[in-house]
C-alpha positions in Angstrom: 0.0 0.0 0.0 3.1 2.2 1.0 4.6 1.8 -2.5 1.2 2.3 -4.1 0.9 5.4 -2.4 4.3 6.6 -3.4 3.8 6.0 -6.9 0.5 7.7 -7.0 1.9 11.0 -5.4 4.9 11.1 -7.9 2.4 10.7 -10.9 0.5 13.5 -9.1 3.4 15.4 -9.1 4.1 15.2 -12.4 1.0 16.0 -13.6 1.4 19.2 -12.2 4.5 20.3 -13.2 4.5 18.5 -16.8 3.2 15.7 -18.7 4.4 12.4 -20.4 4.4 11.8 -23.9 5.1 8.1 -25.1 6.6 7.0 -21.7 9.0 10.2 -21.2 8.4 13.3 -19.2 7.9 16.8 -20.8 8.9 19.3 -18.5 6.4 22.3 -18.9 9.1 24.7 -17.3 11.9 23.5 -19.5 12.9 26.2 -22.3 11.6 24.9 -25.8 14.3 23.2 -27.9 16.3 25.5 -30.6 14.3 26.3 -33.9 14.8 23.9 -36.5 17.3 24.2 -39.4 14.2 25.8 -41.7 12.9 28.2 -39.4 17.1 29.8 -38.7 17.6 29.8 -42.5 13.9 31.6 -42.8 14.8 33.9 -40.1 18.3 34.9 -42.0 16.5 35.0 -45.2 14.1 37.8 -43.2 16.5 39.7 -41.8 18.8 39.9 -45.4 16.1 40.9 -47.3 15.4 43.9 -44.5 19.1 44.8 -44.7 18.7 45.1 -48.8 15.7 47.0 -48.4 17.3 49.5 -45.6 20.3 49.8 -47.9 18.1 50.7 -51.4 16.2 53.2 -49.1 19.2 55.2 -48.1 20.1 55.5 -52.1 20.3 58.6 -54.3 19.0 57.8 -58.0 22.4 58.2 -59.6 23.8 55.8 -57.0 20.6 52.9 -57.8 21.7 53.8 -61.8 24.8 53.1 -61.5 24.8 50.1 -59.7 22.8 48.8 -63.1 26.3 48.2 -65.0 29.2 46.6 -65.5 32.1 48.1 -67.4 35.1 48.0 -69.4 38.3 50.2 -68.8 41.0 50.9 -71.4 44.5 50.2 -70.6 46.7 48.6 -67.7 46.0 51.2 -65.0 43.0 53.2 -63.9 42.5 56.6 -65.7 40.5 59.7 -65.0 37.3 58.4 -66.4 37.6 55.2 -64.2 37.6 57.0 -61.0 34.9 59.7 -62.6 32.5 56.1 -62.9 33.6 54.8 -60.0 33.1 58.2 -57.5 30.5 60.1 -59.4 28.7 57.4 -60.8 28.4 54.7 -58.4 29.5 52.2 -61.0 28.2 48.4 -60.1 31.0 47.1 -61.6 34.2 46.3 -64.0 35.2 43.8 -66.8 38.7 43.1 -67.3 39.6 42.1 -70.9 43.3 40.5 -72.4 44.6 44.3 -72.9 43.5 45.1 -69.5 45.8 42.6 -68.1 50.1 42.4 -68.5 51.0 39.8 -65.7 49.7 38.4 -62.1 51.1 41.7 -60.2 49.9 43.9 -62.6 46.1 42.8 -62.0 46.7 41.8 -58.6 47.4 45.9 -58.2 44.7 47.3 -60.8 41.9 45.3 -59.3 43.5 46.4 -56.1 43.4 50.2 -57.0 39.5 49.9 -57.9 38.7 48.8 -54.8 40.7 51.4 -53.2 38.7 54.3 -55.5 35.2 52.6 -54.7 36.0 52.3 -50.9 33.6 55.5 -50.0 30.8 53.6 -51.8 29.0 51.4 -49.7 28.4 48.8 -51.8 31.4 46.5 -53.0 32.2 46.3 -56.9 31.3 43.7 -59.0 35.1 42.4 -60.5 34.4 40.5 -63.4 36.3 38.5 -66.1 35.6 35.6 -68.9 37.5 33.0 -67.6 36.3 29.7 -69.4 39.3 27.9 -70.4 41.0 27.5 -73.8 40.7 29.7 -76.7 38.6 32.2 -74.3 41.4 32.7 -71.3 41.9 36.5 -69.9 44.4 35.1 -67.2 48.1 35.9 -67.1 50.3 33.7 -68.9 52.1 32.8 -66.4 48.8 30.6 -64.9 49.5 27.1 -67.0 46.9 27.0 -69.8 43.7 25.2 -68.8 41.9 22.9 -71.6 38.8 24.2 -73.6 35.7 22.6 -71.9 34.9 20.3 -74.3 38.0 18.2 -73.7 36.2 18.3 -70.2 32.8 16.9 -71.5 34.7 14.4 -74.0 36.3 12.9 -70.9 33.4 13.3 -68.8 34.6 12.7 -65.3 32.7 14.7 -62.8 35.3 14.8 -60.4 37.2 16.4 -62.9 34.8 18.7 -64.3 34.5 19.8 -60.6 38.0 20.6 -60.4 38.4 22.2 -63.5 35.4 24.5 -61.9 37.8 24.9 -58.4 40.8 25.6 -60.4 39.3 28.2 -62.5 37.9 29.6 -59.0 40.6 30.0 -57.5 43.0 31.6 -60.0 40.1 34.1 -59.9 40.0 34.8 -56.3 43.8 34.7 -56.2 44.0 38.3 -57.9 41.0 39.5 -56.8 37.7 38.8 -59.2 34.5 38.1 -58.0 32.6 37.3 -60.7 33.0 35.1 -63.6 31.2 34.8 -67.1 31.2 31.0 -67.0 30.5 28.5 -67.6 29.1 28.2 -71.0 25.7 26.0 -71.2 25.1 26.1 -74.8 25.2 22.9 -76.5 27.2 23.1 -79.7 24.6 21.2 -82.2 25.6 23.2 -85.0 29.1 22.2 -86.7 28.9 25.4 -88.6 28.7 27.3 -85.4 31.7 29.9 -85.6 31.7 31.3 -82.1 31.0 28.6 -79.8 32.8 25.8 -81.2 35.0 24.2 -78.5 33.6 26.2 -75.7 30.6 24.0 -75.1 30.9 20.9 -73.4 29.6 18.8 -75.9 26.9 18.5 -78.6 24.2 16.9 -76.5 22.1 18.6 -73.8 22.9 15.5 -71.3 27.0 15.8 -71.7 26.3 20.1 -71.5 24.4 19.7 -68.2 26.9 16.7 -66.8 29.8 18.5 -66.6 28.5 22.2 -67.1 26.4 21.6 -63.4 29.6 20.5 -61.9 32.1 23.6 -63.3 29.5 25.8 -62.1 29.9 24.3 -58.7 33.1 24.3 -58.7 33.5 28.1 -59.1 30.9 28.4 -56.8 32.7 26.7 -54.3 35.5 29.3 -54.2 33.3 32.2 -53.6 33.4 33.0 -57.0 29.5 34.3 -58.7 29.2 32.0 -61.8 27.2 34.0 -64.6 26.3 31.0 -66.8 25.5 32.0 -70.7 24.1 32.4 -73.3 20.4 32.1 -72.7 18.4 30.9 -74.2 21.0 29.2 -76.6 23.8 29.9 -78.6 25.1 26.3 -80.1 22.6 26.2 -83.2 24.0 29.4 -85.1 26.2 30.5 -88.0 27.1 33.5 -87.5 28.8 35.4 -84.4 27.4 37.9 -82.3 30.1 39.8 -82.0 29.4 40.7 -85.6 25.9 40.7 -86.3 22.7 39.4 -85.2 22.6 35.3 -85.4 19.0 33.8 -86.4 17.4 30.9 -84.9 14.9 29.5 -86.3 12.9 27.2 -83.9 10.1 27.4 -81.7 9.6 26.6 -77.9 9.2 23.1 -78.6 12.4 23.0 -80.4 14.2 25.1 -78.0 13.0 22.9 -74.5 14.4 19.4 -76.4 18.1 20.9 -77.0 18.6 24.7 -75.6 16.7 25.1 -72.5 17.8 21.6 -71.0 21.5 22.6 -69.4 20.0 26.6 -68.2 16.7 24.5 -66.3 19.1 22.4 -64.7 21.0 25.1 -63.6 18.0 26.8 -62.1 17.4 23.5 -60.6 20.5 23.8 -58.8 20.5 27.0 -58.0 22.5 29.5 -60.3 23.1 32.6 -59.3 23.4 34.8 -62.7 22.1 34.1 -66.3 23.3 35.8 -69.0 21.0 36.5 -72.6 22.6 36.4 -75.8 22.3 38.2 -78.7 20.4 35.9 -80.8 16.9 36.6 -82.8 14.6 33.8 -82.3 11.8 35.2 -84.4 8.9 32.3 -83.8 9.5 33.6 -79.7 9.8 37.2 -80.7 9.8 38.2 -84.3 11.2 42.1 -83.7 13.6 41.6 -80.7 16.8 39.4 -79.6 16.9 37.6 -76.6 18.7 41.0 -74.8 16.0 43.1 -75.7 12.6 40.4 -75.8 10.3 41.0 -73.1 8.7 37.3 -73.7 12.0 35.9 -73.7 13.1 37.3 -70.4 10.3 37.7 -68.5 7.7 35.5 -70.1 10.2 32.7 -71.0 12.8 33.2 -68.0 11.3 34.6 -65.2 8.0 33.3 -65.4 7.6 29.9 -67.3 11.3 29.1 -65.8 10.7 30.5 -62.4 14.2 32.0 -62.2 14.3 34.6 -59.4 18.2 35.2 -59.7 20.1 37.9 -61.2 19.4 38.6 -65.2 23.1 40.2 -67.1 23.1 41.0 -70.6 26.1 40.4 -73.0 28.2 42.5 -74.0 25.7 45.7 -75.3 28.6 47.1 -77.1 28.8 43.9 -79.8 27.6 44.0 -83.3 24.6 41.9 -83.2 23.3 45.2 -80.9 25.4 48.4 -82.0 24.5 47.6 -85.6 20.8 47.3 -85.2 20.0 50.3 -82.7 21.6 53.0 -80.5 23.6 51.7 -77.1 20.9 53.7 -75.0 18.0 52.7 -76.9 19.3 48.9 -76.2 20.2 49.7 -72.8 16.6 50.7 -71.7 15.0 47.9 -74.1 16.9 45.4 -71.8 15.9 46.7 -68.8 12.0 47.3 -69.9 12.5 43.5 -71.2 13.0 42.7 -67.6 17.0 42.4 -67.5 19.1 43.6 -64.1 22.3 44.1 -65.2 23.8 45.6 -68.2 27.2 44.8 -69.6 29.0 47.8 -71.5 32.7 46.3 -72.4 33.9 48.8 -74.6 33.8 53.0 -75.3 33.8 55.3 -72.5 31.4 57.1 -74.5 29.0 55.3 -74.3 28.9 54.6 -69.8 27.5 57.7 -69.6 25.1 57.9 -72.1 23.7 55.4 -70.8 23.3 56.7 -67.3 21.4 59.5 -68.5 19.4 58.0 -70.6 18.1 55.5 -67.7 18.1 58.6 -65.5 16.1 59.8 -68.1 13.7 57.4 -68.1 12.8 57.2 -64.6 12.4 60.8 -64.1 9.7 60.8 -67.4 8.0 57.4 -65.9 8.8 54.8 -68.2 10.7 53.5 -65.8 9.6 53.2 -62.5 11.6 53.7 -59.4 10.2 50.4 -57.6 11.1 48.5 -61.1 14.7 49.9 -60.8 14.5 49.0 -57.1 14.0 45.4 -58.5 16.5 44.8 -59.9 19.2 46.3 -57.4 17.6 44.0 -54.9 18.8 41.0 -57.0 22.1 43.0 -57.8 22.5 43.4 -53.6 21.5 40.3 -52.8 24.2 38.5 -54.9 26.9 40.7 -53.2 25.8 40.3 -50.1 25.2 36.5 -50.5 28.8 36.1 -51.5 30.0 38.5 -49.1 31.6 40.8 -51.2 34.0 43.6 -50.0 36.3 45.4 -51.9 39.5 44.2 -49.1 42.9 44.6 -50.7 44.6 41.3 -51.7 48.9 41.7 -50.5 50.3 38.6 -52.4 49.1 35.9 -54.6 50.9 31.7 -54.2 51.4 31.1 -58.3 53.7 28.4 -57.1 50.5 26.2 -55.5 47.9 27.5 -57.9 50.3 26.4 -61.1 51.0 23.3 -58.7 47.1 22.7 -58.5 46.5 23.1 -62.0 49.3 20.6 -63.0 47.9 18.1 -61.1 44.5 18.5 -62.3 46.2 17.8 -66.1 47.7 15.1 -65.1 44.7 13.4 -64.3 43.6 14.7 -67.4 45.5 14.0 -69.9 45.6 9.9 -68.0 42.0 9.9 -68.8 42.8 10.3 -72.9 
């Protein structure tokens, strides 16, 4: 009776101060366990998205324009015009090209000196290069000379097409880039095709998205923003954008079979940045190319894609555009398409004209401020999700990078 007692004034007892649950005892008073994994990354997801908004608030007009490009700069060394973009403008961004670059301390220094210049602005640069491999390398010389990619897809080896990816990474972040155009998803189906070529991975969708899924994470992996391209296709023409306007002639259907497969996968897995090529696809849109197509971007991209990331044009400044309208007229067609981020490689002339063009625009209402604000919320939010600053970089290791790299062609060339 004793025991019976003493068993039913501890079940009293707990009663009162918790409960059991399938044999165990919940203590009320206990604090309630951590929030699960979702609920933290929802909770930092909240609070980024406040910090974008708080930081877009605080900004003049000309310093949300600016942030709207990425450009070229002539020469070795920043110049007057540079500093002008980069202090009165608010530039977004830079592309370094072959003559912009001399050795590893030369760009080391010049990517060093922009962020030097852009350290009153309170939002980092984009530092930007194409950096694919092969025939389309922007590196120093003295980095040994990676392989095109579509040695990569013939050997096929996802271990090594995520190296290749690291590699390229970190020779990037060695000097100082951010941001690379790379890699390239279009699947080279035409053999007439005089600009992409050896760039793709391969002349199927499935070898394209194999080893074109794992570059991208590669890069990724070394803080690097991958800016995969050409949307919606490039492989299927013959003739080069950088001269005039390639024509392809096929229709959604057409397009989701070949095209679309590696840039849906890549959304799949969570790019960052899409580029749009210059490319007319007149049975999508029969008056605009892909840069400048408001049912290409937003109707094919954005909505039947359900890509939320960051939209960058190609180079705006390349035949397939200057030859077929004005580089402000182009400008604003991209952005009204539903584009982020132009890219202006080449004439100082034309930076500024474009600025005030834009700021032209959204003082008249064809532009609105909360569709600019937009797009520098997806511009802000890649910087800040890759933690961009513009800290100086003392030295660069070629030694183990070049060491690195050899050992990744070693493996490669075992593998032939």
């Amino acid at each position: 009776m004793k025991k019976l007692f003493l068993y039913f004034i501890l079940g009293l007892t707990l009663l009162l101060t918790g409960c059991i649950k399938d044999g165990k005892i919940i203590d009320k008073d206990k604090p309630k366990e951590d929030k699960s994994k979702e609920e933290s990354e929802l909770d930092k997801e909240l609070e980024s998205k406040d910090n974008i908004e708080k930081i877009i608030d605080k900004m003049t007009l000309d310093e949300k324009i600016g942030q709207l490009m990425i450009i070229g700069i002539n020469g070795l060394t920043i110049d007057d015009h540079t500093k002008e973009m980069i202090e009165k403008y608010h530039i977004g961004g830079f592309i370094l090209f072959k003559y912009n670059i001399a050795d590893e301390n030369q760009t080391l220094e010049l990517l060093n000196n922009l962020k030097k210049v852009n350290s009153t602005n309170p939002i980092p640069l984009f530092l930007s290069i194409d950096e694919e491999g092969g025939r389309v390398s922007r590196l120093p010389n003295s980095f040994i000379k990676l392989p095109a990619a579509k040695r990569i897809g013939d050997i096929n080896d996802k271990d090594i097409s995520l190296e290749y990816g690291k590699i390229i990474g970190k020779r990037l972040k060695s000097l100082g880039f951010n941001m690379n155009f790379g890699p390239v998803l279009d699947v080279n189906s035409n053999p007439q095709n005089p600009v992409i070529g050896d760039r793709a991975f391969g002349s199927s969708s499935k070898t394209v998205v194999d080893n074109g899924m794992q570059v991208m994470k590669g890069i990724k992996s070394e803080n690097i923003v991958a800016a995969v391209k050409h949307f919606p296709g490039h492989g299927d023409t013959n003739m080069d954008s950088h001269i005039d306007l390639p024509v392809i002639e096929k229709d959604l259907n057409d397009l989701e079979k070949i095209e679309l497969v590696p840039f849906k996968e890549s959304i799949k897995q969570g790019v960052d940045t899409i580029m749009i090529g210059h490319i007319l696809f007149p049975k999508l849109d029969n008056q605009y190319p892909a840069t400048l197509s408001k049912e290409i971007i937003t109707g094919l991209l954005r909505e039947k894609l359900s890509y939320e990331g960051l939209i960058i044009s190609d180079d705006m400044t390349m035949g397939a555009i200057i030859k077929n309208y004005t580089i402000e007229e182009a400008a604003i067609k991209f952005l009204k398409a539903g584009g982020d981020l132009l890219l202006i490689c080449h004439g100082y002339e034309n930076h500024v004209k474009i600025i005030n063009r834009i700021k032209e625009e959204v003082n008249k209402g064809s532009i609105s401020e909360d569709e600019l604000d937009e797009k520098l919320y997806r511009i802000i939010q890649i910087k800040e999700k890759y933690k961009l600053e513009d800290h100086l970089i003392e030295r660069l290791d070629m030694d183990t990078l070049n060491s690195k790299t050899q050992e990744l062609m070693n493996k490669i060339d075992k593998k032939n």
